[in-house]
Backbone as a ProteinNet text record, in pm:
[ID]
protein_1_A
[PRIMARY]
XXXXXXXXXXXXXXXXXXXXXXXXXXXXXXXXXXXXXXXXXXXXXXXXXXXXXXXXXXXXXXXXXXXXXXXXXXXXXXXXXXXXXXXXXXXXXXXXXXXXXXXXXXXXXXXXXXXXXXXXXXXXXXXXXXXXXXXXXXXXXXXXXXXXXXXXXXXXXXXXXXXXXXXXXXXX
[TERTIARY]
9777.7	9799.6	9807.8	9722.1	9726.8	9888.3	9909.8	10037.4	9991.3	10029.5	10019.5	10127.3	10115.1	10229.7	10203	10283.9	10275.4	10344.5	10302.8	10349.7	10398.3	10536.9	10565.4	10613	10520.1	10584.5	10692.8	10713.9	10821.4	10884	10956.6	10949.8	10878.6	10844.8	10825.6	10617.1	10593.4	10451.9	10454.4	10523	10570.2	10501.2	10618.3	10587.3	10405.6	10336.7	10253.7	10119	10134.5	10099.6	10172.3	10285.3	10330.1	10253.2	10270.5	10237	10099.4	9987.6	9832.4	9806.2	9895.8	9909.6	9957.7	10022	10118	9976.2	9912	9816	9678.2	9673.7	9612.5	9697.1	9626.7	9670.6	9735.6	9810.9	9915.2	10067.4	10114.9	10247.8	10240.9	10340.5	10342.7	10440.1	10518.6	10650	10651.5	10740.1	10729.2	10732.1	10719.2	10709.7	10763.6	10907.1	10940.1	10973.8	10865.9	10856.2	10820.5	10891.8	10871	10925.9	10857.1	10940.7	10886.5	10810.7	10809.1	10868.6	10979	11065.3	11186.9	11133.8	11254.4	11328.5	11412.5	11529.8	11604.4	11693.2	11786.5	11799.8	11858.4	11930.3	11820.1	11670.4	11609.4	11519.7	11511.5	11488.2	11586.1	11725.8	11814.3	11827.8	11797.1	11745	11658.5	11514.2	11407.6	11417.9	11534.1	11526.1	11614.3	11745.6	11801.7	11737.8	11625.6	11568.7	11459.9	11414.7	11330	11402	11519.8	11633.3	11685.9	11697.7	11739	11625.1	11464.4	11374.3	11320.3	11351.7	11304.6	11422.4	11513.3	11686.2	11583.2	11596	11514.8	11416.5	11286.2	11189.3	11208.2	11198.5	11210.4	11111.4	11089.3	10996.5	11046.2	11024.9	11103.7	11040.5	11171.3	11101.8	11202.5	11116.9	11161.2	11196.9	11306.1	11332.2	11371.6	11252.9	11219.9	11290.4	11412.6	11434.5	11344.1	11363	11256.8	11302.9	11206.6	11216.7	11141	11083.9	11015.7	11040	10971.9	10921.4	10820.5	10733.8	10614.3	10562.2	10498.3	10410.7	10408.8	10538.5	10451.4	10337.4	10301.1	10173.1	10039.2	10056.5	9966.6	9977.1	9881.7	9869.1	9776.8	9681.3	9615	9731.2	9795	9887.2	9996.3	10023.7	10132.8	10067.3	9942	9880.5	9855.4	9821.9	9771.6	9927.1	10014.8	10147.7	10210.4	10212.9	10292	10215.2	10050.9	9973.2	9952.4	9942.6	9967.4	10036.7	10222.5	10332.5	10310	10280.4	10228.2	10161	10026.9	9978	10045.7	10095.3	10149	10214.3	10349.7	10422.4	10381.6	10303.5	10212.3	10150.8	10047.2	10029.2	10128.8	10193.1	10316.8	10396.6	10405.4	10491.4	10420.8	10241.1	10227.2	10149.2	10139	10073.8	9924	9830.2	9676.7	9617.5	9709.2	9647	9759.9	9730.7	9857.1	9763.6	9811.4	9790.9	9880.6	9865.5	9982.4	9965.8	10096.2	10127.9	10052.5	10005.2	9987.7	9822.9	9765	9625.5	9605.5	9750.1	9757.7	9782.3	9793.1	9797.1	9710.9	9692.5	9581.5	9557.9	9704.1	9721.8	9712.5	9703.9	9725.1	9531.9	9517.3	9314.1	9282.6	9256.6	9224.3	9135.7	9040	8915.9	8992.6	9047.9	9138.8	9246	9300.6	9382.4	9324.7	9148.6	9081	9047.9	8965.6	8885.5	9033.4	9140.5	9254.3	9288.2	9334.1	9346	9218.4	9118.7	9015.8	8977.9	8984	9010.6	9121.3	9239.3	9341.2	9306.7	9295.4	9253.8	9156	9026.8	9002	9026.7	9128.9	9221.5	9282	9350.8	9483.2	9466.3	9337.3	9336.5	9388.4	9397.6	9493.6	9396.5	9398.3	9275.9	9362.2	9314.6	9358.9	9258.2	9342.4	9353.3	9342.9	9191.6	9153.3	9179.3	9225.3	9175.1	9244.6	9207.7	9165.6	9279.9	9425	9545.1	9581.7	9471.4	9465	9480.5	9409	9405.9	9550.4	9663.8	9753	9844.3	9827.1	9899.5	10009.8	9920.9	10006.1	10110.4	10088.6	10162.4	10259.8	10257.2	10365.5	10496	10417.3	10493.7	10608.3	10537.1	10570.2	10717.5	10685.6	10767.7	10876.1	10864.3	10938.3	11049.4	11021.8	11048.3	11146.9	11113.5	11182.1	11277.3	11277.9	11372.7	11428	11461.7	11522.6	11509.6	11374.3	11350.1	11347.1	11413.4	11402.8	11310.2	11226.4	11084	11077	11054.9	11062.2	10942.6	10953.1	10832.4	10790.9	10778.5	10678.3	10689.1	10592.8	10480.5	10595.8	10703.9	10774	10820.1	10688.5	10750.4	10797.4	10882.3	10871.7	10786.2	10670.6	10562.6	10545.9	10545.9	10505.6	10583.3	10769.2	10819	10830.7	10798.8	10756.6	10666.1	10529.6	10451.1	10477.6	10548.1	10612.6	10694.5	10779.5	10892.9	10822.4	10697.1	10551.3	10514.2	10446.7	10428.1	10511.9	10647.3	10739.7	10781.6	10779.8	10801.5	10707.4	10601.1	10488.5	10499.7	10502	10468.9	10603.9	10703.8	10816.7	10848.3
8296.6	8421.7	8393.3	8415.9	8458.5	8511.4	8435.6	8452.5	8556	8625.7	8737.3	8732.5	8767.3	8775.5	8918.6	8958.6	9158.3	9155.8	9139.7	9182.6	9323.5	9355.2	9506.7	9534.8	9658.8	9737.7	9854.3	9842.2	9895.5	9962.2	9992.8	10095	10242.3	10279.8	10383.3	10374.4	10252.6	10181.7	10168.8	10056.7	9974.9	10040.2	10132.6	10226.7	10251.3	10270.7	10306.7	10156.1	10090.3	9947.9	9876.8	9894.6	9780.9	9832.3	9966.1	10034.1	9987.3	9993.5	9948.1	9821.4	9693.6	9556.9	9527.3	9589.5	9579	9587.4	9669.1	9691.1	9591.3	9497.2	9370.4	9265.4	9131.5	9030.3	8959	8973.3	8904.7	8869.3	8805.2	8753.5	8815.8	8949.9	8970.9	8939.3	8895.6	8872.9	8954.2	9072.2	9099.5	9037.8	9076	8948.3	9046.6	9088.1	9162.2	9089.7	9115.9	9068.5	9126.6	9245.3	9328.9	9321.8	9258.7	9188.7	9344.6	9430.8	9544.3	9648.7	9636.8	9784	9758	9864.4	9897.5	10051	10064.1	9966	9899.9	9814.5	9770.9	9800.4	9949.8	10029.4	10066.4	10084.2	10133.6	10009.1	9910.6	9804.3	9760.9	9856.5	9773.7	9897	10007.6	10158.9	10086.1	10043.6	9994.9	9898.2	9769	9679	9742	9770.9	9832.6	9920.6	9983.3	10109.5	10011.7	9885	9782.4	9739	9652.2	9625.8	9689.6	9802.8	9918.9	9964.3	9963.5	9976.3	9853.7	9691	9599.6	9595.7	9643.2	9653.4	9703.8	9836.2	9941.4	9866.7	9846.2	9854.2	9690.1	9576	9436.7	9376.3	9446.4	9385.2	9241.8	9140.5	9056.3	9058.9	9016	9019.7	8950.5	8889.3	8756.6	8830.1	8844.4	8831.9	8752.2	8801.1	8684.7	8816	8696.3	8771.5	8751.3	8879.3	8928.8	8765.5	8711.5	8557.5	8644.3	8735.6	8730	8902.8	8931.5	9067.3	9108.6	9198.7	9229.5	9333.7	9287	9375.7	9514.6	9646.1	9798.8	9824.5	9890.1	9985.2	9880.3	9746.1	9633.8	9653.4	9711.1	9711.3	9607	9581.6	9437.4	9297.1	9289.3	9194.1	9221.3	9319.7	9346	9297.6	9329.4	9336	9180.5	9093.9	8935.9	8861	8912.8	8854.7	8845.6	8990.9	9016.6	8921.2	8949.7	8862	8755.4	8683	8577.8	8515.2	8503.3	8527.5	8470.2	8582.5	8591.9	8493.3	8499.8	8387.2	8259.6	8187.1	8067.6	8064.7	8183.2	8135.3	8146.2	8237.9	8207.9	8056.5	8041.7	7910.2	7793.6	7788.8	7696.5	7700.2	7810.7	7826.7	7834.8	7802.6	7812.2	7927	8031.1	8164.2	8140.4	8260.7	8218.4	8325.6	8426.6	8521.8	8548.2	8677.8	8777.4	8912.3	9001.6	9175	9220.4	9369.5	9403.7	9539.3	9621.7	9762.8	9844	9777.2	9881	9906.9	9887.5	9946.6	10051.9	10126	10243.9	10364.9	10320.4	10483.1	10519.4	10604.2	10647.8	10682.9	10671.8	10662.5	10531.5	10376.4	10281.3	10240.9	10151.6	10140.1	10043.7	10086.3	10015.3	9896.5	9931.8	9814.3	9669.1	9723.9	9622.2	9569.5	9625.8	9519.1	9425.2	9532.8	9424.1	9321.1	9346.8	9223.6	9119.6	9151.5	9057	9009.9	9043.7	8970.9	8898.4	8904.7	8858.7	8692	8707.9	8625.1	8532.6	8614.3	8519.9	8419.3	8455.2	8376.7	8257.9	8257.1	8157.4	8063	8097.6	7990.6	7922.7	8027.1	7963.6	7913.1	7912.3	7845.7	7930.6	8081.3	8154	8284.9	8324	8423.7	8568.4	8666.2	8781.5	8871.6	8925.9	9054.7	9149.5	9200.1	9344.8	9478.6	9580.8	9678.3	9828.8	9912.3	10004.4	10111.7	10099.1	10149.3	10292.6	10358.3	10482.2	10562.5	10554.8	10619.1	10687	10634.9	10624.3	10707.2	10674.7	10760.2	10877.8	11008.4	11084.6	11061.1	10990.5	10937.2	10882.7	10788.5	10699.2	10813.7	10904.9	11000.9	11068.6	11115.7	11170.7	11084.1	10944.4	10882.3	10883.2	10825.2	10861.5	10931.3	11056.7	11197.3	11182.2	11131.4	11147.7	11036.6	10937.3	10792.2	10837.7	10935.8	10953.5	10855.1	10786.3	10686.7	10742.9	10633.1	10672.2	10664.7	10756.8	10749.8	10777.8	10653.2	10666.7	10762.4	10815.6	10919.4	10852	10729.2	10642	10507.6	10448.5	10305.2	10188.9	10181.5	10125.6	10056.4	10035.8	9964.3	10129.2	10062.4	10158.3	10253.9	10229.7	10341.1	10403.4	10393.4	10465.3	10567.9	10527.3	10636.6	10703.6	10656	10760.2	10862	10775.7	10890.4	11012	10981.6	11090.1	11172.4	11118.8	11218.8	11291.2	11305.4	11343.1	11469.9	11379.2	11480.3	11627.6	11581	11671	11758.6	11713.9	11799.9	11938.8	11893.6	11960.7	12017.8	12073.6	12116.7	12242.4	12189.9	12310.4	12410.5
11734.2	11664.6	11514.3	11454.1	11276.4	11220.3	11133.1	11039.3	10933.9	10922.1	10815.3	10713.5	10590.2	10516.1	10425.8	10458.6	10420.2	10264.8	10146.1	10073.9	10036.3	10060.1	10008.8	9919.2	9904.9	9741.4	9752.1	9888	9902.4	10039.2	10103.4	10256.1	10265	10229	10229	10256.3	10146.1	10217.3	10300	10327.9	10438.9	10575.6	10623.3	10709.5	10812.6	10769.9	10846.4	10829.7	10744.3	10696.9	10833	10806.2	10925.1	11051.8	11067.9	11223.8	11262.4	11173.7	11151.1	11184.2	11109.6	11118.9	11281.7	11369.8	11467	11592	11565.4	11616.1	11638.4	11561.6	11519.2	11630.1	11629	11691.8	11579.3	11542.8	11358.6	11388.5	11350.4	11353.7	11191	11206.7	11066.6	10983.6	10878.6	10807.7	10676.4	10644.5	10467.1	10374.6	10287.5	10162.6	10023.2	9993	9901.4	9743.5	9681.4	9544.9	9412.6	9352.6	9295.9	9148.9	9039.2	8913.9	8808.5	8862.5	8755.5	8791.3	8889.7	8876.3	8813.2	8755.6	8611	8636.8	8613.2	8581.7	8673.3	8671.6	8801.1	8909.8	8873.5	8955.1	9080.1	9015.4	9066.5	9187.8	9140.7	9189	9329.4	9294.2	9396.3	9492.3	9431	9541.3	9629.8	9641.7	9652.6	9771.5	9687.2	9792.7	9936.2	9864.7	9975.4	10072.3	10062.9	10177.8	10239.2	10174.8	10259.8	10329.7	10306.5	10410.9	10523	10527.6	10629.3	10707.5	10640	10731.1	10814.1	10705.5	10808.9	10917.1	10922.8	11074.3	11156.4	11114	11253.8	11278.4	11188	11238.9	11335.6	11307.9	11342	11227.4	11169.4	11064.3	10969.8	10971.8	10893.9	10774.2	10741.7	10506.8	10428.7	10380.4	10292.4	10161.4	10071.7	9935.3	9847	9741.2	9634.9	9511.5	9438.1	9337.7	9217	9131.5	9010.2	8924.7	8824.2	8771	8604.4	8638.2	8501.1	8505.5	8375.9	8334.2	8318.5	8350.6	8374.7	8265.7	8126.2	8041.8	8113	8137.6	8178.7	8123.5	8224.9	8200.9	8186	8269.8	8282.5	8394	8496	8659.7	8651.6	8572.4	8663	8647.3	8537.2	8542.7	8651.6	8655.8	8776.8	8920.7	8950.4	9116.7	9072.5	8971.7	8940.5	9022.3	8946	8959.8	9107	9122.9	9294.9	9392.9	9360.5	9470.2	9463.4	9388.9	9355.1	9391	9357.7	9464	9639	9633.4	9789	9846.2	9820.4	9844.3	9823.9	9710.8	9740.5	9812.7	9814.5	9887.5	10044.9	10081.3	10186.1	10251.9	10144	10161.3	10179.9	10114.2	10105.3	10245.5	10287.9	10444.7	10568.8	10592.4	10645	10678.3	10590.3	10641	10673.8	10767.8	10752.4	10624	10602.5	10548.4	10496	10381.7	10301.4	10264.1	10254.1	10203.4	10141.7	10096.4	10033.8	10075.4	10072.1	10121.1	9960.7	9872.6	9741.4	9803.3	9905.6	9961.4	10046.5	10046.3	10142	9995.8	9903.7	9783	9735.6	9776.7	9646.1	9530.9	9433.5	9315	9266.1	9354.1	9263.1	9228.1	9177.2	9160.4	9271.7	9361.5	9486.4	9469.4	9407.6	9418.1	9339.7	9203.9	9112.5	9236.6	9318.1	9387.1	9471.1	9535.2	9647.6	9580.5	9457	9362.5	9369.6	9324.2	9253.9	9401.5	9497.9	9629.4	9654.2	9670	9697.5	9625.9	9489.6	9375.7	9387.5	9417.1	9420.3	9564	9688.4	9784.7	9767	9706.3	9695.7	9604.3	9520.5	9431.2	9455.7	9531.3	9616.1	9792.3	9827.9	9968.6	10087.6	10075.8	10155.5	10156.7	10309.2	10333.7	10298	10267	10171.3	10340.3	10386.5	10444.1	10410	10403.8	10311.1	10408.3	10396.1	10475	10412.1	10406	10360	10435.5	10377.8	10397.3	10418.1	10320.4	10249.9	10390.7	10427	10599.2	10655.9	10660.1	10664	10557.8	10461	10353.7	10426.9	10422.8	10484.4	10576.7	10655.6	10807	10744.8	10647.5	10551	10509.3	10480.5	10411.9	10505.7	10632.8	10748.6	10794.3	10813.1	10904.1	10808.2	10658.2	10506	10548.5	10601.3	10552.7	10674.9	10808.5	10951.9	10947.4	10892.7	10876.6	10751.1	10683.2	10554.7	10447.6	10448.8	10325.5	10206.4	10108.2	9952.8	9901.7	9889.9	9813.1	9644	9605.9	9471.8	9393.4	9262.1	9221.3	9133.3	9102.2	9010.8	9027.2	9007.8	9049.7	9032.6	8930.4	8909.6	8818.3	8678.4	8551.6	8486	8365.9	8273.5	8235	8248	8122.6	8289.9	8361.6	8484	8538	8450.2	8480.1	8364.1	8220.1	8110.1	8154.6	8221.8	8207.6	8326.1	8467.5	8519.2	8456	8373.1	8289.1	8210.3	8149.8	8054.6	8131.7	8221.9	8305.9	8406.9	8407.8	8505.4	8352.8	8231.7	8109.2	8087.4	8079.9	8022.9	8173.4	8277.7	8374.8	8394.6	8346.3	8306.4	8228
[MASK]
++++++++++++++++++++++++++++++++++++++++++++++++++++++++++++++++++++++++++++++++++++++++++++++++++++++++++++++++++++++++++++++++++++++++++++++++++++++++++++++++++++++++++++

């Protein structure tokens, strides 16, 4: 059975990503490594509702605390960094493969995360698990909504929740 290593961006991904993966022949494990949510508080919202969904679900997940700071409003440096991450530490433990839950939104730039997983794998010696998350979305939302998950309303650095606060302004 293939080792998988699920990088998540959060529970509320999580959710219908894991359900998809479960469905596969994978030994799956999370992989929570999130150095651009800003602020703290919000970071420790975040981890805490991954924690409470990997209980229920049996999902296991490894946490890696934040080590650096991540340039906001740099999503290719952000998706370079998280996956990156992943993979070694993948590689390093044994994994055959790694993915990440940021391929089920359809707000983040999909192709920029496939290219950067893709890239990062043959650097790093560790097969990158592509598949096309989006599918799911809604359902994510659904189960969200029925498990009372904390669903955060922006991507997670700073300028991401500027530009929501921009946006929820001008719309009032």
């Amino acid at each position: 059975m293939k080792k998988l290593l699920l990088h998540a961006c959060c529970a509320p991904c999580t959710t219908s990503v894991y359900r998809l993966l479960k469905e596969q022949e994978l030994s799956i494990t999370g992989y929570f490594y999130n150095p651009n949510i800003y602020p703290t508080a919000e970071y420790e919202m975040r981890k805490k509702c991954m924690e409470f969904y990997s209980a229920i679900s049996g999902l296991p997940v490894i946490y890696i605390e934040n080590d650096l700071a991540i340039k906001a409003g740099n999503c290719v440096e952000c998706y370079e960094t998280r996956l990156r991450a992943a993979a070694r530490y993948g590689k390093k433990n044994g994994f055959d493969c790694f993915t990440t839950t940021l391929l089920i939104s359809p707000f983040q730039k999909h192709d920029v995360i496939k290219e950067t997983g893709e890239k990062i794998s043959g650097e790093e010696g560790i097969g990158f698990f592509y598949h096309d998350f989006r599918e799911g979305y809604y359902q994510s939302r659904e189960i969200s909504a029925k498990l009372n998950l904390y669903r955060q309303k922006y991507c997670g650095c700073s300028e991401s929740q500027k530009a929501r606060e921009r946006k929820h302004e001008q719309a009032a």
